[in-house]
C-alpha positions as CSV (number, residue, x, y, z in Angstrom):
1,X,0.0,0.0,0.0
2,X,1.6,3.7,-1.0
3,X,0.8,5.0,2.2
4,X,2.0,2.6,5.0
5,X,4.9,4.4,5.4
6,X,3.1,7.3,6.2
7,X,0.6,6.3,8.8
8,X,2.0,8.5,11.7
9,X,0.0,11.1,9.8
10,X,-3.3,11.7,11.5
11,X,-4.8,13.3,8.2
12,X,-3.3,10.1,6.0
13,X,-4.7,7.2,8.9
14,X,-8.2,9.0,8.3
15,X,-8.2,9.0,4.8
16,X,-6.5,4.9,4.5
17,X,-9.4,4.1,6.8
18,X,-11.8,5.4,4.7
19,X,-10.3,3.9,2.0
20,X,-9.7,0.3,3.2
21,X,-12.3,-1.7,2.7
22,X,-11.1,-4.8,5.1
23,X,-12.5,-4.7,7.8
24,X,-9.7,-5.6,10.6
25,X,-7.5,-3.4,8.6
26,X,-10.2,-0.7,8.8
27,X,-11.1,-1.6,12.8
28,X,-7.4,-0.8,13.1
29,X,-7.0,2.5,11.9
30,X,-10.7,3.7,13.8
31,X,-8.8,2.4,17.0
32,X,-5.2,4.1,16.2
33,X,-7.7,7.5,15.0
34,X,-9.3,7.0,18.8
35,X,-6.5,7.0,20.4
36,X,-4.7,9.6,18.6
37,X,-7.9,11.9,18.9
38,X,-8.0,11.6,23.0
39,X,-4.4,11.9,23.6
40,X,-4.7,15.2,21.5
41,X,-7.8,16.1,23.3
42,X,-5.8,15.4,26.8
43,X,-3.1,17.5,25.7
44,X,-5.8,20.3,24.8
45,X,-4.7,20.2,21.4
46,X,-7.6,21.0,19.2
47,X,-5.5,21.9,15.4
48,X,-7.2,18.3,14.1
49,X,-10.8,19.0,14.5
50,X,-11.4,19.1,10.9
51,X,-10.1,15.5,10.4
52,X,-11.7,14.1,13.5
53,X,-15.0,15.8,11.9
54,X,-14.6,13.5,9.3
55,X,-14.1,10.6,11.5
56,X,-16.8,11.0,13.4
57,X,-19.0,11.4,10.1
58,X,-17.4,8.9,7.7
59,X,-16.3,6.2,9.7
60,X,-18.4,6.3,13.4
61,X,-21.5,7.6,11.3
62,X,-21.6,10.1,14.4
63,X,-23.4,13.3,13.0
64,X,-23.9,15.4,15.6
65,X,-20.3,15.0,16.8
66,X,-19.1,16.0,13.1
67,X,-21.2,19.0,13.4
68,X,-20.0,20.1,16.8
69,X,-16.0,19.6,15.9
70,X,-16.6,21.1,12.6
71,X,-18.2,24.1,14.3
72,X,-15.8,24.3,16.5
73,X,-13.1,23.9,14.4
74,X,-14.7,26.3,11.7
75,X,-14.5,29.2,14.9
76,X,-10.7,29.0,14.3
77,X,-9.8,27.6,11.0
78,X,-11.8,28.4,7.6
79,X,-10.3,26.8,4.4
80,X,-12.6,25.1,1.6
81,X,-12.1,22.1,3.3
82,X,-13.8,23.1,6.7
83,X,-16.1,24.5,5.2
84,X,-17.0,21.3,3.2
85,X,-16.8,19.1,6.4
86,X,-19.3,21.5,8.3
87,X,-21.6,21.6,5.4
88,X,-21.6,17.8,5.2
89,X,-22.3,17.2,9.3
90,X,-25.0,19.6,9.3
91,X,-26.8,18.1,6.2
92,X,-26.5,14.2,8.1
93,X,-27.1,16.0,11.3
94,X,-30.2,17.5,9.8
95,X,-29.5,20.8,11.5
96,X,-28.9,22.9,8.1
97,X,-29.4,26.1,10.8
98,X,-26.1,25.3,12.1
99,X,-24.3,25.9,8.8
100,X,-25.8,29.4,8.4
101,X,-23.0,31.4,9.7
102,X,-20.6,29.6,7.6
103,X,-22.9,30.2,4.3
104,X,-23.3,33.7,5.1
105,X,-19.2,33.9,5.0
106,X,-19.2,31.9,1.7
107,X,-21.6,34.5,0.2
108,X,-19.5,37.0,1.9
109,X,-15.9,35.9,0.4
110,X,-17.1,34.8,-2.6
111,X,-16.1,31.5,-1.8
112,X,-16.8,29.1,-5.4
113,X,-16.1,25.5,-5.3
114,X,-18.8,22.8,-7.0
115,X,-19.4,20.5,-4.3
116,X,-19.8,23.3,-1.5
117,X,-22.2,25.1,-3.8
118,X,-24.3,21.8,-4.1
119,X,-24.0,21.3,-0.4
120,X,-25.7,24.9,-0.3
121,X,-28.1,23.8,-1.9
122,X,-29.2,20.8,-0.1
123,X,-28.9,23.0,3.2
124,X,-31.2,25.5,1.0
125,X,-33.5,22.8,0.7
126,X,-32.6,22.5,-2.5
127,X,-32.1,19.2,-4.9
128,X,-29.4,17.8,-6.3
């Protein structure tokens, strides 16, 4: 695999365990993606929200705790990719009032990107 060697990589164990398809290989990374996630939060070290968004959405199916790291981490950090990963926990959440502020700062910057406008959309209550 290209990216064994790469592992220690919080963002690169969340994306091979989305990836992996086998499931002790995929039971593996959710538990090393655990534990990295509470030793950071012990620490107080919060700079991997975005990822452990994703985790919670993509791999525990958790949307509620997606939406509350992504908000959180969309309070400090506010690239296309947090932005996507907020947009995507509040439309599983089913909270599309949560991703307001964050669309109002799209509008605002002028933020264009395909799959975030679509995810607008769906907030909007809009179709695909």
């Amino acid at each position: 695999m290209l990216l064994q060697d790469h592992l220690r990589i919080d963002g690169l164990l969340l994306r091979h365990a989305i990836a992996v398809q086998a499931a002790p290989a995929k039971a593996m990374a959710i538990a090393e993606l655990q534990a990295r996630f509470a030793a950071a939060a012990r620490r107080g070290d919060a700079i991997h929200q975005r990822e452990q968004a994703r985790f919670e959405l993509q791999l525990r199916h958790d949307a509620r705790a997606a939406l509350d790291l992504a908000l959180a981490n969309w309070q400090v950090q506010k690239e296309p990719a947090d932005l996507r990963v907020l947009l995507e926990a509040a439309l599983a959440a089913h909270d599309p009032a949560a991703a307001r502020p964050a669309l109002a700062w799209r509008r605002q910057h002028g933020l264009e990107d395909s799959k975030i406008a679509t995810l607008a959309r769906l907030l909007d209550g809009g179709t695909l």
